[in-house]
TITORTOR-796431 format. One record per atom (N, C-alpha, C, O, CB): residue in one letter; x, y, z. Coordinates in steps of 0.2 Angstrom, whole numbers, plus 2048, in hexadecimal, padded with zeros to 3 digits. Each point is the difference from the previous one (the first is absolute). Glycine has a CB too. Layout:
N
AXYZ/...
END
This chain:
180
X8047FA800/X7FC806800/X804806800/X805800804/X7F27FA802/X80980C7F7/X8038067FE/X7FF802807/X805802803/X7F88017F1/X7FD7FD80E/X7FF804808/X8047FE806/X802804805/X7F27FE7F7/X80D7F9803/X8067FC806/X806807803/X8028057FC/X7FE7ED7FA/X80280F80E/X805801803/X8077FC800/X7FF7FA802/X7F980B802/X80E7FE7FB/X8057FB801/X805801807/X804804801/X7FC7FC7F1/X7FE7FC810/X806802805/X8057FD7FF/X8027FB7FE/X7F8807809/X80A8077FB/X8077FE802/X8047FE804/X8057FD7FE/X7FA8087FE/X8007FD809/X8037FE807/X7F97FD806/X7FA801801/X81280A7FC/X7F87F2806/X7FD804806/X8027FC808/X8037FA800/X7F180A7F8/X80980080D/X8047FE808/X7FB801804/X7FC804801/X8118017FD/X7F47F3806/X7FB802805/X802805808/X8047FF805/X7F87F37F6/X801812804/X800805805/X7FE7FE808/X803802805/X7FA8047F0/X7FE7F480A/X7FE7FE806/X7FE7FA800/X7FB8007FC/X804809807/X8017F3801/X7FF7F9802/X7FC7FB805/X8037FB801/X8058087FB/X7F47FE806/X7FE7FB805/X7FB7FC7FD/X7FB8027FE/X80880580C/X8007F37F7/X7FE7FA7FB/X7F97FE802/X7FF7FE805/X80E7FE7FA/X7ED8047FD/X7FA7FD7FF/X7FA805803/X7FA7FF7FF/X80C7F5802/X7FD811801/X7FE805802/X8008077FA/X7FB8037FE/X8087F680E/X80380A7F2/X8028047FE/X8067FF7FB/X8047FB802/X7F8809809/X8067FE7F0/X8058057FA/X7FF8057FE/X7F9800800/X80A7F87FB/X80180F804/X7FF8047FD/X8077FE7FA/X8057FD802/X7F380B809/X8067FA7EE/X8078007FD/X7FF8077FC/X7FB8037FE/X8087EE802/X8048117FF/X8008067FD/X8027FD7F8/X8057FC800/X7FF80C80B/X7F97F97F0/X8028007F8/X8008057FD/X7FD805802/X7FE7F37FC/X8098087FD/X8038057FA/X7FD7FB7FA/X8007FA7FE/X80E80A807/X7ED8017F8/X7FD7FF7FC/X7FE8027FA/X7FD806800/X8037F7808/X8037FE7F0/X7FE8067FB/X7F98007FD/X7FE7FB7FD/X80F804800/X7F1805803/X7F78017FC/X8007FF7F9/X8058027FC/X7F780780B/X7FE7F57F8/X8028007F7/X7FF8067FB/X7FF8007FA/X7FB7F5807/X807812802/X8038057FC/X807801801/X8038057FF/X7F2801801/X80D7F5804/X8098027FE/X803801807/X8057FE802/X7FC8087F2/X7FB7FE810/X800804806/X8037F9807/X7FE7FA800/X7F68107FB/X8127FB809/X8017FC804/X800800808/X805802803/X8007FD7F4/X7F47FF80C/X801801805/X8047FC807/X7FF7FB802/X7F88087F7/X80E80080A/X8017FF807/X8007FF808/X8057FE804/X7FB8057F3/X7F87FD80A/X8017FF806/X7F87FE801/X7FD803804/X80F8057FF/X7F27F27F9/X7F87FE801/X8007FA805/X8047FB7FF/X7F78097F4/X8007FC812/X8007FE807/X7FB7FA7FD/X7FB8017FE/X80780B80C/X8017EF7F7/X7FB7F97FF/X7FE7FE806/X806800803/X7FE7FB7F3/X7F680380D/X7FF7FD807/X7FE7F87FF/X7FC7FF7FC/X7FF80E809/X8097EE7FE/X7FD7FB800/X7FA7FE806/X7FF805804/X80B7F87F5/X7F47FD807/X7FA800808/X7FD7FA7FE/X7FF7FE7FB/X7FD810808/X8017EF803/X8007F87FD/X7FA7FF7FF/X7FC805800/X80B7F8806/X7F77FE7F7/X7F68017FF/X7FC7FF805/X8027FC805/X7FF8007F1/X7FA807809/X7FD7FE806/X7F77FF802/X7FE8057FC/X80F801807/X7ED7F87FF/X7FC7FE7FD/X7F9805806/X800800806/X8087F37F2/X7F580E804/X7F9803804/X7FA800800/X7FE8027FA/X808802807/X7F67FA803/X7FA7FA7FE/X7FA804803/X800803805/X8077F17FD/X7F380D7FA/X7F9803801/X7FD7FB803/X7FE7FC7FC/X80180B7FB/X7FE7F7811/X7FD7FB802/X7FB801800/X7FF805804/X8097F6800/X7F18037FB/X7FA8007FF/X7FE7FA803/X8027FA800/X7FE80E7F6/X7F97FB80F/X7FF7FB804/X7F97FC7FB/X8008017FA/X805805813/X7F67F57F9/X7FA8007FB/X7FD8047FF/X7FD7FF7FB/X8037FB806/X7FE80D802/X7FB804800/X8038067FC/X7FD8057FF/X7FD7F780D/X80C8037F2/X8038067FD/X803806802/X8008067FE/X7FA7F67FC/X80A80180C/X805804806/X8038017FD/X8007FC7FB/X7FF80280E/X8078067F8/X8088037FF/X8027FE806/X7FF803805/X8008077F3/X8067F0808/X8057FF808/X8058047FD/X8037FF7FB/X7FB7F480B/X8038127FF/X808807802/X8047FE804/X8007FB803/X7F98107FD/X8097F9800/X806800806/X8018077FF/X7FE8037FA/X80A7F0806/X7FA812807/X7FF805803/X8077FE804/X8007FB804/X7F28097FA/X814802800/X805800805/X8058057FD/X7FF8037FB/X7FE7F280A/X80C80B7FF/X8038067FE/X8037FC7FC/X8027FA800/X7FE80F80A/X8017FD7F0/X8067FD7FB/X803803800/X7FE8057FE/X7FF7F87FD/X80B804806/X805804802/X8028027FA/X801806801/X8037F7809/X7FC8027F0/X8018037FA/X7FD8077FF/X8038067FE/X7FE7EE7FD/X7FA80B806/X7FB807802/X800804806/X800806800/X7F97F57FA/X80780180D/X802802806/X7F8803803/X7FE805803/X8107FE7FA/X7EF7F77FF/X7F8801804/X7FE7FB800/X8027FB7FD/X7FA80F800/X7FF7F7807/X7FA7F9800/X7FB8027FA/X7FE8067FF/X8007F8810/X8007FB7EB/X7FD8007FC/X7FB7F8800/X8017FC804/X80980D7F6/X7F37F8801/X7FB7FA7FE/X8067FF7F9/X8048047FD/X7EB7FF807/X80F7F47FC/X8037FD7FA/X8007F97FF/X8037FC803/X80480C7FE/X7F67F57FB/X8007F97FF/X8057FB802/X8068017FE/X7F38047FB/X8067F680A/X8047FA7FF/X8067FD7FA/X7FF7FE7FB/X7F780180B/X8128027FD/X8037FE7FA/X807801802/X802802806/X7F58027F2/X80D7F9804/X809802802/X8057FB7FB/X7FD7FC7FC/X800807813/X8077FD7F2/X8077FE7FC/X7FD7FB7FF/X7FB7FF804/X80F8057FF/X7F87F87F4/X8007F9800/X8077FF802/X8058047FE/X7F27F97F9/X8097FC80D/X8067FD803/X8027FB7F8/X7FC7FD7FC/X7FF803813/X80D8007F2/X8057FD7FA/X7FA7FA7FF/X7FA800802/X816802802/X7F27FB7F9/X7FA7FB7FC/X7FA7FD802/X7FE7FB800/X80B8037FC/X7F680A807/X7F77FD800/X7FE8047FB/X8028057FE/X7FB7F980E/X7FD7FE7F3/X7FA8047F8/X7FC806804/X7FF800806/X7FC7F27F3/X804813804/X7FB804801/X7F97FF805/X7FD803804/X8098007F1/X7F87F8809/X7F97FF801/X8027FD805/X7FC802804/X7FD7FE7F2/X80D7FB80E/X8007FD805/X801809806/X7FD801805/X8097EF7F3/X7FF813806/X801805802/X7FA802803/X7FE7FF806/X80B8037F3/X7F2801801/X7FB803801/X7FD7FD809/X7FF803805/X7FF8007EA/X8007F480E/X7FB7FD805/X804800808/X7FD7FF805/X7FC7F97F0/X80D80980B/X804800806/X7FF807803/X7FF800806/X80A7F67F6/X7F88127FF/X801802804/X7F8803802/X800803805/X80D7FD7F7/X7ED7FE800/X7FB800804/X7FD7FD808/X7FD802804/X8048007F0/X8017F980A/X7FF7FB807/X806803808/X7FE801805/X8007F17F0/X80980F807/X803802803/X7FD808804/X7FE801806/X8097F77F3/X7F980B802/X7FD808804/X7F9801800/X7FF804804/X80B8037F7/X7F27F6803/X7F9802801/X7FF7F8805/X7FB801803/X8018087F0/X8057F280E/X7FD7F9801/X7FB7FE7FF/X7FC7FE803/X809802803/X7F98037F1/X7FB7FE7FD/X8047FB7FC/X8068017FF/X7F1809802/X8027F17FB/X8047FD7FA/X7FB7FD7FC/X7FB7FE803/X80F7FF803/X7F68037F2/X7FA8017FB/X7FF7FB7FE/X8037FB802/X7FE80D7FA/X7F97F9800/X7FE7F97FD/X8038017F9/X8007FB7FD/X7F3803809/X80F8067F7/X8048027FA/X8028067FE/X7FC805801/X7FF7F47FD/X80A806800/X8058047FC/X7FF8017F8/X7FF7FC7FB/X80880080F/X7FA80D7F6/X7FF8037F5/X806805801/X800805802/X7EF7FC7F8/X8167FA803/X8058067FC/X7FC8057FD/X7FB7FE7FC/X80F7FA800/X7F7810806/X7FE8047FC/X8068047FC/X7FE8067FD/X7F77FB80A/X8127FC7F9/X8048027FE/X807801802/X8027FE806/X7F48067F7/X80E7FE801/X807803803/X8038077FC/X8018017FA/X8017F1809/X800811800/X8018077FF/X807804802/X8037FC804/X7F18037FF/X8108057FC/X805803801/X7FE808804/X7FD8047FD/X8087F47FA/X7FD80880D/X7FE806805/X8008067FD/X7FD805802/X8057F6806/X8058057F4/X8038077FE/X8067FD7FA/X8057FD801/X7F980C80D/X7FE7F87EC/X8027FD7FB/X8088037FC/X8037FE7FB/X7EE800805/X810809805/X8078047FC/X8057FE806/X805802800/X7F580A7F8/X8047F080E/X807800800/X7FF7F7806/X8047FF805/X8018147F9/X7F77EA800/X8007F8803/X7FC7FE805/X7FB7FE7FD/X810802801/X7F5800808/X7FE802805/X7FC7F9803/X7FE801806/X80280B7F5/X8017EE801/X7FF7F8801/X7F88017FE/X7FD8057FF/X80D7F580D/X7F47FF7F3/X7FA8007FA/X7F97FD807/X8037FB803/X8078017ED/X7F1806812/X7FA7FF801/X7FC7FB7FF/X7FD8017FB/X805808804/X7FC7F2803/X7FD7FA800/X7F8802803/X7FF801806/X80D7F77FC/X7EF8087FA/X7F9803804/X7FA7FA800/X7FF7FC7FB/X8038117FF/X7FC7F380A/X7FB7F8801/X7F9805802/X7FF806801/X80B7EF806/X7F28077F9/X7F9800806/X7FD7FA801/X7FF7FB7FD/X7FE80F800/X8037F7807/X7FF7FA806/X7F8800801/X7FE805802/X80E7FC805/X7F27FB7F8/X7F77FE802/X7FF7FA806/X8047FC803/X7F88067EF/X7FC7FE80E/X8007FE806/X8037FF805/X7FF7FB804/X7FC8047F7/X80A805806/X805800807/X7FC7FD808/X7FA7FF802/X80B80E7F8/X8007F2809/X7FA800805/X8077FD806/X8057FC7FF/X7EB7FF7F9/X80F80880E/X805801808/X8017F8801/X7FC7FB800/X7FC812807/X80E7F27F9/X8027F7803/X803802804/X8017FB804/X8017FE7F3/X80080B80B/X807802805/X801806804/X7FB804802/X80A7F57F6/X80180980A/X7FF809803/X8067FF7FB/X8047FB7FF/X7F780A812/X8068027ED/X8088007FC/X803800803/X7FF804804/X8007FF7F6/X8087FB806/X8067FF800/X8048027FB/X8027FC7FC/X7FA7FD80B/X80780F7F9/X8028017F8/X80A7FF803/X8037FE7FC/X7F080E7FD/X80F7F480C/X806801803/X8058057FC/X8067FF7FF/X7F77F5804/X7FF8127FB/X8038047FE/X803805806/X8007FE805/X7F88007F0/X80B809809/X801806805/X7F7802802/X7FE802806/X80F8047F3/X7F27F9803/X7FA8037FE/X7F87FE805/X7FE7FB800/X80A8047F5/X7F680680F/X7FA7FF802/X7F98017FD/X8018067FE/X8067FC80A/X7F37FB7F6/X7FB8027FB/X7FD7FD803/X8017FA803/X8028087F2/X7F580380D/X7FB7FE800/X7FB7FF7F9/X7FE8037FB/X805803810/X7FB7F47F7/X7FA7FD7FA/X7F98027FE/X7FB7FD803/X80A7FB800/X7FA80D7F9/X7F98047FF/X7FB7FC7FB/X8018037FB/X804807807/X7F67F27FD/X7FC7FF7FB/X7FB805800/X7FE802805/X8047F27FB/X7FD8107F9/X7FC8047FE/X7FE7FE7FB/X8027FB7FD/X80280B808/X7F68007FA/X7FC7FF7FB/X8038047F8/X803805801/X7F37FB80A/X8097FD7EE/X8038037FB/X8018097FF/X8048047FF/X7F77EF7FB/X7FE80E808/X7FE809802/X806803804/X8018067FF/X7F27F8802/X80F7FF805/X804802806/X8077FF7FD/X804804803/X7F47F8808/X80A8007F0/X8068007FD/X8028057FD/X805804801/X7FA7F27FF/X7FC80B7FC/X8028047F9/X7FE808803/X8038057FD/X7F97F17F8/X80180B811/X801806804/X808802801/X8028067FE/X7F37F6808/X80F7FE7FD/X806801804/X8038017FB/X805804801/X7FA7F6809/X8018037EE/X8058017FA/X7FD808801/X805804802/X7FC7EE7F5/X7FB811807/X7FE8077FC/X802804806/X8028057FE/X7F17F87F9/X80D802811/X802805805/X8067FE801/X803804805/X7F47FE801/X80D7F97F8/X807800802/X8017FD807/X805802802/X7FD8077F8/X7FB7F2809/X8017FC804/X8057FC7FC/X806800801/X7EF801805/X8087FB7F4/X8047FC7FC/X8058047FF/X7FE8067FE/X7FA7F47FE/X810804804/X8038057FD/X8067FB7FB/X8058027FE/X7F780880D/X8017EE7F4/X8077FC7FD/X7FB7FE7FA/X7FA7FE800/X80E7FD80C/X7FD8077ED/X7FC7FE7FA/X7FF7FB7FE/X7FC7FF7FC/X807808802/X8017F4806/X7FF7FA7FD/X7F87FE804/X7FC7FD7FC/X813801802/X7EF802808/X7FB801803/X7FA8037FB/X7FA7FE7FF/X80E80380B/X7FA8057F3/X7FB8037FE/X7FE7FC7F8/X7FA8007FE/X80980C80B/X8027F27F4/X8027FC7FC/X7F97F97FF/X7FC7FD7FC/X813807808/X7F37FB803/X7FC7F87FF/X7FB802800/X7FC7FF7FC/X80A7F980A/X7F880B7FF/X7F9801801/X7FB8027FA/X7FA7FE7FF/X80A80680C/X8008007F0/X7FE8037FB/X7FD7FA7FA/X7FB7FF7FC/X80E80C807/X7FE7EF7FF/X8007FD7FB/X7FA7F9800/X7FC7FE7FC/X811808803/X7F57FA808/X7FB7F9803/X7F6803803/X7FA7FE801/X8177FB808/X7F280D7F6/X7F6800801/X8008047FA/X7FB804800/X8017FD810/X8087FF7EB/X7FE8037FA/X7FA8087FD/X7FA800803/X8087F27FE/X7FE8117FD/X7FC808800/X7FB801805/X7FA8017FF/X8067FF7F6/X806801812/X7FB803807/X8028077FF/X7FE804804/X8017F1806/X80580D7F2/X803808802/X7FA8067FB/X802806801/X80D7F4800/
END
C-alpha cells in the first residue's frame, strides 16, 4: 500500500513488560517527508463484557480508578492473560469482579482504542442471562461495588459522565444496540 509508513528506526523508550512499551520511531511518509520522534504505545489486550441479566439489567461495578483519580461506573473486564482466548478472559473476569456468570456469550467485536498510535486492541462481549453464583473475588488493587441497573439508568451515567471509560461506553452501545 502507498499509504504505509516506513519506518526507519526505532527505540523503546520504556518497558514494563505485559503491561506497558512506549517506542520512539523515525518515520518516512509517503510524500518523502521524514519524521523523527513518533511515540508508538504498545498495551496488552484486554476484554470487556455487557452483562445482562434476565429481566434486562446492566451488572456495573462502581469504584476508584486511579488513571482518572476518581470514583466511576464501568463494566466488567481486564487484561487477557498469555494464552487465554478472549471470551475465556471475558467469562473469568466477569465471575471474578462481578460474581455473576452467563448463560451466553456474543462477540460484538474487537477494536483498537486509539488507532494513531496502538494502545492494545479491545475484545467486547455481552453477556445474557447472567445471574449471581458467588460474591466476587476480583483479587485486584481494586475495590468495586456491584450495581445492577436498569438500561435507562445506564445510558444516564454515559450522557452525565458518571461513565467515564470508552470502552464501557463502547459495549453498552454496541450490546444494547440504538439506545442513544
Amino acid at each position: 500500500d502507498s499509504n504505509v509508513w516506513q519506518v526507519l528506526s526505532r527505540q523503546t523508550t520504556y518497558d514494563f513488560p505485559h503491561f506497558l512499551r512506549l517506542e520512539k520511531q523515525s518515520v518516512r511518509l509517503p510524500t518523502g517527508r521524514a519524521v523523527y520522534d513518533y511515540h508508538r504505545l504498545d498495551m496488552p489486550e484486554y476484554c470487556v463484557v455487557c452483562p445482562l441479566t434476565m429481566d434486562q439489567k446492566v451488572v456495573t461495578l462502581r469504584g476508584y480508578r486511579h488513571g482518572v483519580g476518581w470514583v466511576t461506573s464501568f463494566l466488567p473486564g481486564g487484561l487477557i492473560d498469555t494464552a487465554e482466548s478472549p471470551i475465556d478472559a471475558a467469562k473469568r473476569e466477569l465471575l471474578e469482579e462481578t460474581g455473576y456468570a452467563a448463560g451466553s456469550f456474543v462477540s460484538m467485536g474487537s477494536f483498537i482504542p486509539n488507532v494513531n498510535y496502538g494502545c492494545g486492541r479491545t475484545h467486547v462481549f455481552k453477556a445474557t442471562e447472567v445471574t449471581r453464583t458467588r460474591d466476587p473475588d476480583a483479587g485486584d488493587l481494586e475495590t468495586m461495588d456491584v450495581e445492577v441497573v436498569d438500561v435507562k439508568t445506564i445510558v444516564t451515567w454515559i450522557q452525565s459522565g458518571r461513565v467515564q471509560s470508552l470502552s464501557t461506553t463502547a459495549a453498552v452501545a454496541l450490546a444494547l444496540g440504538g439506545i442513544f
